[in-house]
C-alpha positions as CSV (number, residue, x, y, z in Angstrom):
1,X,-24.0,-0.7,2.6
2,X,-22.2,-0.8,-0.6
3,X,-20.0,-3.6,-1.7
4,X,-16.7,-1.5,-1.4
5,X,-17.5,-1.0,2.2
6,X,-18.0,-4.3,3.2
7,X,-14.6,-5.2,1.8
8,X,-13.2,-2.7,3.1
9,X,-14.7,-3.9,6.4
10,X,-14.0,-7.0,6.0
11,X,-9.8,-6.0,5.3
12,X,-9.6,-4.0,8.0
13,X,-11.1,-7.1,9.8
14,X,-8.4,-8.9,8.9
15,X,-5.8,-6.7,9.0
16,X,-6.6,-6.1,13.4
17,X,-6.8,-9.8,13.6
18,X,-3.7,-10.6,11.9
19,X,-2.1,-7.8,14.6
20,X,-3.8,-8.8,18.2
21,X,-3.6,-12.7,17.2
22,X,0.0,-13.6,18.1
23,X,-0.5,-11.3,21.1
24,X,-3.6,-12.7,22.9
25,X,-2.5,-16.3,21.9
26,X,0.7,-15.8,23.5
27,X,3.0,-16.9,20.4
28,X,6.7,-16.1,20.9
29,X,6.3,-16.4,24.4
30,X,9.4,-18.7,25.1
31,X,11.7,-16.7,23.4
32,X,14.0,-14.4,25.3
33,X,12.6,-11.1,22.7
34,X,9.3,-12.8,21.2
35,X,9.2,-11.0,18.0
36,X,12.6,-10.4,16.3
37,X,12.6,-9.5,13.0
38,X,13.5,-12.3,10.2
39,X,17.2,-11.4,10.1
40,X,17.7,-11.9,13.7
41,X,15.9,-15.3,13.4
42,X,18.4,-16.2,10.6
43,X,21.3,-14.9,12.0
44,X,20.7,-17.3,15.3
45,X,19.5,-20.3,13.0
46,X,23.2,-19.9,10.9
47,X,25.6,-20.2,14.1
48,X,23.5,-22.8,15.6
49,X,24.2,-24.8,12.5
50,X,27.5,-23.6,11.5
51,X,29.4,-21.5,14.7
52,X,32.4,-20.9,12.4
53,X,30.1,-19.0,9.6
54,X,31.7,-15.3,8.4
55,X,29.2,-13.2,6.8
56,X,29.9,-12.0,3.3
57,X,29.3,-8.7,3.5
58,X,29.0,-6.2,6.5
59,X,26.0,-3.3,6.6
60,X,27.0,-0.3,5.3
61,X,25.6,1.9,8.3
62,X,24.9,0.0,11.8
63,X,22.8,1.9,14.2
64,X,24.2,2.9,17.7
65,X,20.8,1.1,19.0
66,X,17.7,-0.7,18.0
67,X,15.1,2.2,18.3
68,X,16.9,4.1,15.8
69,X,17.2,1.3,13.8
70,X,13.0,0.3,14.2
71,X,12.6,4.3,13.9
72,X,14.2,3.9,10.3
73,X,12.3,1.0,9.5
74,X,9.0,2.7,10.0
75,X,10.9,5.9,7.6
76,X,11.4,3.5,5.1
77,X,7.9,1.7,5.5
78,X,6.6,5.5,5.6
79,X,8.1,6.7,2.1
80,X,7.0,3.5,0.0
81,X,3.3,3.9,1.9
82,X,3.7,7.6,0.4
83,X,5.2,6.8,-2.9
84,X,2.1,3.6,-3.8
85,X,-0.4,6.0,-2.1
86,X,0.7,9.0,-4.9
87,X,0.4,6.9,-7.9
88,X,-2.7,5.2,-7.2
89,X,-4.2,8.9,-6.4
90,X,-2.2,10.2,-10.0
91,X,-4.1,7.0,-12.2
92,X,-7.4,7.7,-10.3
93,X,-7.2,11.2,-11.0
94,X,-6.2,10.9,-14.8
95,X,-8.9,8.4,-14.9
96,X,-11.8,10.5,-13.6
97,X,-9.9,13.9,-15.8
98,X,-10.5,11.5,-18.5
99,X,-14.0,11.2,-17.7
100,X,-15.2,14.5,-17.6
101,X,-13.3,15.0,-20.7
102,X,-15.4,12.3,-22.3
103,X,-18.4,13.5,-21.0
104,X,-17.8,17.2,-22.1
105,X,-17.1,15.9,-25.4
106,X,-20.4,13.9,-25.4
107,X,-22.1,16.5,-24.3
108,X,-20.9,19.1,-27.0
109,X,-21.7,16.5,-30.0
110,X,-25.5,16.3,-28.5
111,X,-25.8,20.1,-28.5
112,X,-24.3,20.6,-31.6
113,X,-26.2,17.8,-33.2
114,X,-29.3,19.3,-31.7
115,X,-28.0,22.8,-33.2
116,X,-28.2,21.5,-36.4
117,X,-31.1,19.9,-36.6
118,X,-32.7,23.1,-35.6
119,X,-31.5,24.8,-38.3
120,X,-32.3,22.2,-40.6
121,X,-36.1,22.4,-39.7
122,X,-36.1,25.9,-39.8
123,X,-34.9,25.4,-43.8
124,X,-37.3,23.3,-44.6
């Protein structure tokens, strides 16, 4: 097994841990909806602290209910995956282009270097 897979492995590893974790050890349990996001946690921590608070600003576009609003999320999450995944393909593909160029070049150099020393030794 090559080192890449074991890293790989090993991420992925980690990545399913990180995921079943706060699920089999029961974390969030005493809260009424166990894993709100970090706004909603925010949100409650400000009028606990401060009940009179007014927000600054209001969202732009509210949606009508939470699925749509998760649904957009994963959109959003979606287009940046697509986006990174793009241009790390476009810089490994230039990089290998560039490869092959090289190696064409190499290779035409040898044969024309071989070319003439062939022709110098039938000169001489």
């Amino acid at each position: 097994m090559s080192r890449n897979t074991k890293i790989n492995i090993l991420l992925l590893v980690v990545v399913a841990a990180l995921a079943v974790l706060p699920l089999a050890l029961g974390l969030g349990d005493h809260k009424e909806e166990p894993f709100t996001g970090a706004d909603a946690e925010a949100e409650t921590a400000i009028t606990e602290i401060e009940p009179d608070y007014e927000p600054w600003f209001s969202p732009l576009y509210e949606p009508p209910s939470g699925d749509i609003e998760s649904a957009l999320f994963a959109l959003q999450a979606a287009l940046g995956a697509g986006v990174l995944a793009y241009y790390f393909g476009l810089r490994r593909g230039r990089r290998q282009g560039e490869e092959r160029a090289l190696e064409r070049v190499g290779g035409a150099e040898s044969a024309v270097g071989a070319t003439a020393e062939e022709s110098t030794a039938e000169r001489s």
